[in-house]
C-alpha positions in Angstrom: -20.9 36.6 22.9 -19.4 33.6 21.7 -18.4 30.7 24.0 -15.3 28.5 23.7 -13.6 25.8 25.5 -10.3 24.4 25.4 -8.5 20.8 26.2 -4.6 20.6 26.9 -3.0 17.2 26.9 0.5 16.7 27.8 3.4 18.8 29.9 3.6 21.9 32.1 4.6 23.7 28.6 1.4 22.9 27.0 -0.5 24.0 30.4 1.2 27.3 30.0 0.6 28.2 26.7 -3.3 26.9 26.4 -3.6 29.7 29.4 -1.6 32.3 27.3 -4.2 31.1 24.5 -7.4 31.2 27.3 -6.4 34.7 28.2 -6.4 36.1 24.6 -10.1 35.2 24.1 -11.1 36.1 27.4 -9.4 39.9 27.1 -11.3 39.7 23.1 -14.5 39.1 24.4 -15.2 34.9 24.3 -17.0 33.2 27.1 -15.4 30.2 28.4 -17.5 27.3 28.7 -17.5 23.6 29.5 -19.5 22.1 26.8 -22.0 23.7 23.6 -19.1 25.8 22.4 -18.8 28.1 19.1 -15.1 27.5 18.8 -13.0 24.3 20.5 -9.3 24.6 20.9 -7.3 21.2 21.6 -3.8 21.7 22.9 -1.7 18.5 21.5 0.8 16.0 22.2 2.9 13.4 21.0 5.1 12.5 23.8 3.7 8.7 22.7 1.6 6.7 20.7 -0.6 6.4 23.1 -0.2 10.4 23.5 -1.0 10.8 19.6 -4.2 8.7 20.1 -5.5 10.2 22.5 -5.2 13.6 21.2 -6.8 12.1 17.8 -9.9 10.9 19.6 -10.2 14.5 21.7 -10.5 16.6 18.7 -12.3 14.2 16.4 -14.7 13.6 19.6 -15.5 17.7 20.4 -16.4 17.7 16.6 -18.5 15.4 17.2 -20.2 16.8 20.3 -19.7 20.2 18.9 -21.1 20.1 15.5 -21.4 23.6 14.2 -18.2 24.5 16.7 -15.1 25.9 14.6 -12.5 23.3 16.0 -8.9 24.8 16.5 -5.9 21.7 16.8 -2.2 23.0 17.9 0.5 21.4 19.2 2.6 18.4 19.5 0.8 16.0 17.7 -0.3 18.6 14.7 3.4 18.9 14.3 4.5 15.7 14.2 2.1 14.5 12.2 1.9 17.7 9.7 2.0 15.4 6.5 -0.7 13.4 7.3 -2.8 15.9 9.8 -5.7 16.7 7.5 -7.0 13.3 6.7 -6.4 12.5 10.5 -8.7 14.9 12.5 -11.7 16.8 12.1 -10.8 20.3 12.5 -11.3 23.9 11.2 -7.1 25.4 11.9 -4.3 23.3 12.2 -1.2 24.8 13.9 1.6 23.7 14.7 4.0 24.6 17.7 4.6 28.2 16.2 1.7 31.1 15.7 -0.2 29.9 19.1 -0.3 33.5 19.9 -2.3 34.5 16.5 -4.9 31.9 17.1 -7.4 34.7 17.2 -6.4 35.9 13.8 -6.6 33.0 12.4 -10.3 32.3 14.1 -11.3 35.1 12.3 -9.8 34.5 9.3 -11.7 31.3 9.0 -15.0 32.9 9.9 -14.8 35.1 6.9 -13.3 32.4 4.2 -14.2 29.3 5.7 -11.8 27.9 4.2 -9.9 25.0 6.6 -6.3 26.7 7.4 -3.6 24.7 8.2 -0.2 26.5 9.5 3.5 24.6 9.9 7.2 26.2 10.2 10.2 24.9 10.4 11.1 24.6 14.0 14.9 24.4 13.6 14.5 27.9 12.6 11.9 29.5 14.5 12.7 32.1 17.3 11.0 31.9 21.0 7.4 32.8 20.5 6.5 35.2 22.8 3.8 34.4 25.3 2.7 36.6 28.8 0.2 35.6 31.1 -0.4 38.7 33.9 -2.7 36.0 36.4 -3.7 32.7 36.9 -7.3 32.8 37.5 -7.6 29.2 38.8 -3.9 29.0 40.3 -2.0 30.1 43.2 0.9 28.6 41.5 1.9 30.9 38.9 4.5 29.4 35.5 6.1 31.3 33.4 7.6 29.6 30.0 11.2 30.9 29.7 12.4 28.3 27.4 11.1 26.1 24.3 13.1 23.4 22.2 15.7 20.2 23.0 19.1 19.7 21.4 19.5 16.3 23.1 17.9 13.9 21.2 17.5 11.5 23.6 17.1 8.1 21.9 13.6 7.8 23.0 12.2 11.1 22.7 10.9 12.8 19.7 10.3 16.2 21.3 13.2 17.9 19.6 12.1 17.1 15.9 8.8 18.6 17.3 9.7 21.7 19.6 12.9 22.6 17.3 16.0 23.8 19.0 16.8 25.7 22.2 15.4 28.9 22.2 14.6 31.0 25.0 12.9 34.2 26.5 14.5 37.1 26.7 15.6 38.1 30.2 13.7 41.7 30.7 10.7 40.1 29.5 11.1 37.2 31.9 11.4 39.7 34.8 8.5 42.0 33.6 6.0 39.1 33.2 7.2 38.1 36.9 6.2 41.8 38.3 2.7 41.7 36.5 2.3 37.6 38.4 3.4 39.5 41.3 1.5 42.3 42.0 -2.0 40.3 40.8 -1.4 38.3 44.0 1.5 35.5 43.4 3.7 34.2 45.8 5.3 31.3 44.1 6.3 30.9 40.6 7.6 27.9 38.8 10.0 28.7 35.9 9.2 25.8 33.3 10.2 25.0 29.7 11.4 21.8 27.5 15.0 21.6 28.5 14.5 24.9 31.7 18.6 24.6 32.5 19.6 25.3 29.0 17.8 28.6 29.3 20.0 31.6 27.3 19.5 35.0 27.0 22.3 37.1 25.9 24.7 35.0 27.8 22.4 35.3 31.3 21.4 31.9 32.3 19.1 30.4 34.2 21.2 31.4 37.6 21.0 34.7 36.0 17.5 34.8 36.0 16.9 33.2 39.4 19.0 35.9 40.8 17.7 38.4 39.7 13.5 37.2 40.1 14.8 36.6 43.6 15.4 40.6 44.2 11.8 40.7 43.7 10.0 41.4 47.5 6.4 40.2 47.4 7.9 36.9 45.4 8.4 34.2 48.4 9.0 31.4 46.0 11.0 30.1 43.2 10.7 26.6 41.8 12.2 24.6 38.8 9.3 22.3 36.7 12.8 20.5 35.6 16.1 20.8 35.5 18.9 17.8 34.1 21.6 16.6 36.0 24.5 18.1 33.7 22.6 21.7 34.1 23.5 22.0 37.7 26.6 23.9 37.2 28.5 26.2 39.9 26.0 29.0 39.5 22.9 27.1 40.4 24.8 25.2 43.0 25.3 28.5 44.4 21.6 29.3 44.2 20.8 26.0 45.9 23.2 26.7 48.6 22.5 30.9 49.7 19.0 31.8 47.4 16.1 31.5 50.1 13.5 32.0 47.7 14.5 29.0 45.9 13.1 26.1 47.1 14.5 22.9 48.6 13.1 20.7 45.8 14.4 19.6 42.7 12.8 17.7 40.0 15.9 15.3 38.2 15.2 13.3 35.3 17.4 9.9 35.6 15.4 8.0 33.2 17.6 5.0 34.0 19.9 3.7 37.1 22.2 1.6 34.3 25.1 2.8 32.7 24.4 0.8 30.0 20.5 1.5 29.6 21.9 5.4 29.8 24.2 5.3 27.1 21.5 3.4 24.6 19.0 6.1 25.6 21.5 8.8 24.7 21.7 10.3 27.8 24.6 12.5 28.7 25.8 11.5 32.2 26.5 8.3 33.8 25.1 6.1 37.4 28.5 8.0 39.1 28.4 11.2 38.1 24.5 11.8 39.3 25.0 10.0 42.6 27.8 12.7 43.1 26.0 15.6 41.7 23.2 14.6 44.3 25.9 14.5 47.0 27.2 17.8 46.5 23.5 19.0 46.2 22.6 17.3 49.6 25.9 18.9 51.0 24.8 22.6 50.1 20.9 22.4 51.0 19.8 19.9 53.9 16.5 17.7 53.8 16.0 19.0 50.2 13.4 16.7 48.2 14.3 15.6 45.3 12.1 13.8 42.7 12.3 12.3 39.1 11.7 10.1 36.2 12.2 6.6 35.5 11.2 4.6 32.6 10.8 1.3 33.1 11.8 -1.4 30.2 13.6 0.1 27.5 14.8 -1.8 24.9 17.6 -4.5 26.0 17.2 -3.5 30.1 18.5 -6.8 31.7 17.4 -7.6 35.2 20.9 -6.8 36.1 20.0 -3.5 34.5 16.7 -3.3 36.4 18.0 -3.4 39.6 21.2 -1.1 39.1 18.3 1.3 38.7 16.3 0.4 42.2 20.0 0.5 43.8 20.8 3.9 42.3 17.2 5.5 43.1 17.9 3.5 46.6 21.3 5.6 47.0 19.8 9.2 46.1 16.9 8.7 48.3 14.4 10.1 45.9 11.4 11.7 47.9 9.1 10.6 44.5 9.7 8.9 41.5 7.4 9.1 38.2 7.5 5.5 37.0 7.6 5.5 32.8 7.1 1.7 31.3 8.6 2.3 28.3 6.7 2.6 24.6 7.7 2.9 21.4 7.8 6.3 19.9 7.3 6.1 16.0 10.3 8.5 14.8 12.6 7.7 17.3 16.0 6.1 17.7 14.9 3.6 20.1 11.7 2.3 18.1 14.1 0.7 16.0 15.9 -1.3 18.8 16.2 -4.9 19.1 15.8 -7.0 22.4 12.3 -5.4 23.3 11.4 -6.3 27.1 8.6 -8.2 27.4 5.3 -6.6 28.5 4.4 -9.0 31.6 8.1 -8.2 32.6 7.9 -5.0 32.1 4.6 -4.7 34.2 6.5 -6.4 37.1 9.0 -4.2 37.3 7.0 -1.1 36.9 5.2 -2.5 39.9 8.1 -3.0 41.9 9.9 0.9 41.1 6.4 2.1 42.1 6.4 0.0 45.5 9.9 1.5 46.1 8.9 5.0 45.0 6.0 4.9 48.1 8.2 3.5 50.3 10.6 6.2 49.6 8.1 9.0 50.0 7.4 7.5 52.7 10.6 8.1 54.6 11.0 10.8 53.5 7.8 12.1 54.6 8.6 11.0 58.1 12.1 12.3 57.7 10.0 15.9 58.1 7.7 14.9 61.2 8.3 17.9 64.0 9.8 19.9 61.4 8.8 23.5 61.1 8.1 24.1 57.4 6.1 27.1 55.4 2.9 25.8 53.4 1.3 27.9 50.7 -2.4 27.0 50.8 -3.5 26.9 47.6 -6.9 24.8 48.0 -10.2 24.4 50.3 -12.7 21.9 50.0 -15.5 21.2 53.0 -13.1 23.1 55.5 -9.9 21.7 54.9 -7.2 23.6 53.5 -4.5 21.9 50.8 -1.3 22.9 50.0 2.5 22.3 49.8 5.5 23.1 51.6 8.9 24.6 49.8 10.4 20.8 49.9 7.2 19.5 48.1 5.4 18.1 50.9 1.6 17.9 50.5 -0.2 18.9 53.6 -3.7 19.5 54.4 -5.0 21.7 57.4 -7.8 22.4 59.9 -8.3 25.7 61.3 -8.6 29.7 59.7 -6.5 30.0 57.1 -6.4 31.8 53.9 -5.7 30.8 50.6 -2.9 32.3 48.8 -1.4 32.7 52.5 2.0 31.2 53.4 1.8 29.8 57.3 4.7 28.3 58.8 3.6 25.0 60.4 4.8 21.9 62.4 4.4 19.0 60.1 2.8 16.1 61.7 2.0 12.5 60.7 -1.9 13.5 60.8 -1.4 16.9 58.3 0.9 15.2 55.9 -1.4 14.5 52.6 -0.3 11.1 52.2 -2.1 7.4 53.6 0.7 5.9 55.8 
């Protein structure tokens, strides 16, 4: 039989489809393998230069190392880069972010003709590509992708002129793909996308959908990969409040704690609406965690700036933050900018968001000593057990326990995942 491997870079997204794509050669037949394969698939992205590098070097590398290998690129960075792809990597099919799902016809098209194919759309007018994944062989932790596409053109980003515009999965097909995760052994399911809170189908949105997944009885969990500030309207602030199965952790982009940094990156709230937003939040589900993204350094960030954004991540209390320095992105808005921030300064301040990021987890982690919380174990390795409980908190265990098991435990300093 032949053998294949594949690579993802980049997001949750990505992840989710490149297991959509695993599955499909698995159910035809292919073996999957680490190394010495007959056909490679890289999963792309383009998030950054750096980003479009790297997945340069991956593809033009498993060529390399897998000579007589039919080489399948998709993705991000095949998108972006669509006028200039073929004379940039090594590779057999070149897709872009549409026809993932007819990779296989397209492998076998090339075995006949061998004849390179390469494959681009436009994604303005695309509609939601239909994926369905029934289990997670490697994961407790089951995703589903119910929405793809940005219309928010964020100054920095360039994943709108990539992923097209918001489209989503319709809701029957988000329910039935939930049942099949279910019933091969799922507990908790994250519901993931580019831009999740814009999800639409039919007019149900994404409180729609929560809702209803929730009436589901073997499902115990429901998270959120993502969700933007301005997407937390009555209906999910209802779900935070009453939905059990929903759990007490959000992930909140603020990208900057400056009013002026977030009007140059585009962004479409300001420093006083989030910190009420997170109020009312905090008022309707107590000791939830929430987490997000900075980045550090965009064009013009003053000091002043910098440390309206350490005040304002001071004043939600952020359990993490993911600490961005910021890089240009060829294609964007902000590439263009003047008044670049200096990269030693920019290093510096990266440093000091991250020390405030651990002292924040910190607390927070403490916050939840003596607390009685539910963990999913999802891991073992040399008799300790790994997993997380509903508010995000990473805990490992000694004793009998079962993976794919929810336990209810009393967190203490000494099970808490984390060096104090």
């Amino acid at each position: 039989m032949k053998k294949f491997l594949i690579k993802t870079l980049g997001c949750k997204v990505n992840s989710y489809e490149s297991e959509f794509v695993r599955t499909l050669l698995l159910n035809e037949g292919y073996i999957e393998v680490k190394e010495n394969a007959d056909i490679c698939l890289i999963n792309t992205c383009t998030v950054t230069n750096t980003a479009d590098n790297k997945s340069k070097q991956v593809i033009n590398n498993i060529k390399k190392n897998n000579k007589n290998a039919i080489v399948v690129a998709f993705g991000c960075f095949c998108e972006f880069r669509q006028n200039e792809i073929k004379d940039l990597i090594d590779a057999d099919i070149i897709l872009g972010n549409k026809d993932k799902s007819k990779v296989i016809d397209y492998i076998k098209e090339f075995e006949k003709t061998q004849q390179r194919i390469i494959k681009f759309y436009d994604m303005n007018e695309v509609e939601f590509e239909d994926m369905e994944i029934k289990k997670y062989a490697h994961h407790h932790r089951a995703f589903i992708k119910i929405e793809d596409g940005c219309n928010n053109f964020c100054s920095y980003c360039i994943i709108p002129y990539v992923r097209g515009r918001v489209r989503s999965k319709d809701f029957n097909k988000c329910i039935m793909e939930t049942n099949d995760l279910v019933l091969s052994g799922h507990k908790e399911l994250v519901l993931a996308g580019i831009h999740t809170g814009q999800y639409n189908s039919d007019g149900k949105r994404l409180c729609d959908l929560i809702n209803e997944l929730s009436k589901i009885e073997l499902l115990k969990r429901i998270r959120l990969s993502s969700v933007e500030i301005v997407e937390l309207d009555e209906g999910m602030m209802d779900i935070i409040e009453n939905n059990n199965k929903f759990v007490s952790h959000l992930h909140i982009p603020l990208q900057a704690g400056s009013d002026n940094i977030l009007k140059a990156m585009n962004r479409r709230y300001d420093v006083k609406y989030f910190l009420e937003k997170v109020s009312e939040i905090k008022s309707k589900r107590e000791n939830i965690s929430l987490t997000t993204d900075v980045i550090v350094g965009f064009p013009g960030e003053t000091e002043e700036d910098f440390e309206n954004t350490l005040e304002t991540c001071r004043k939600v209390g952020f359990s993490k933050i993911h600490v961005f320095p910021y890089s240009d992105r060829n294609g964007t808005v902000a590439s263009k900018m003047k008044n670049k921030v200096d990269g030693n300064v920019k290093k510096q301040r990266v440093k000091r968001l991250m020390e405030l990021s651990n002292e924040l987890e910190k607390k927070y982690f403490i916050n939840n000593i003596d607390k009685e919380l539910e963990v999913l174990i999802e891991e073992e390795k040399e008799n300790i057990f790994y997993g997380f409980t509903e508010n995000y908190i990473p805990v490992k265990l000694k004793g009998n326990y079962k993976i794919n098991e929810i336990y209810k435990i009393k967190l203490e300093k000494d099970n808490i995942n984390f060096t104090f």
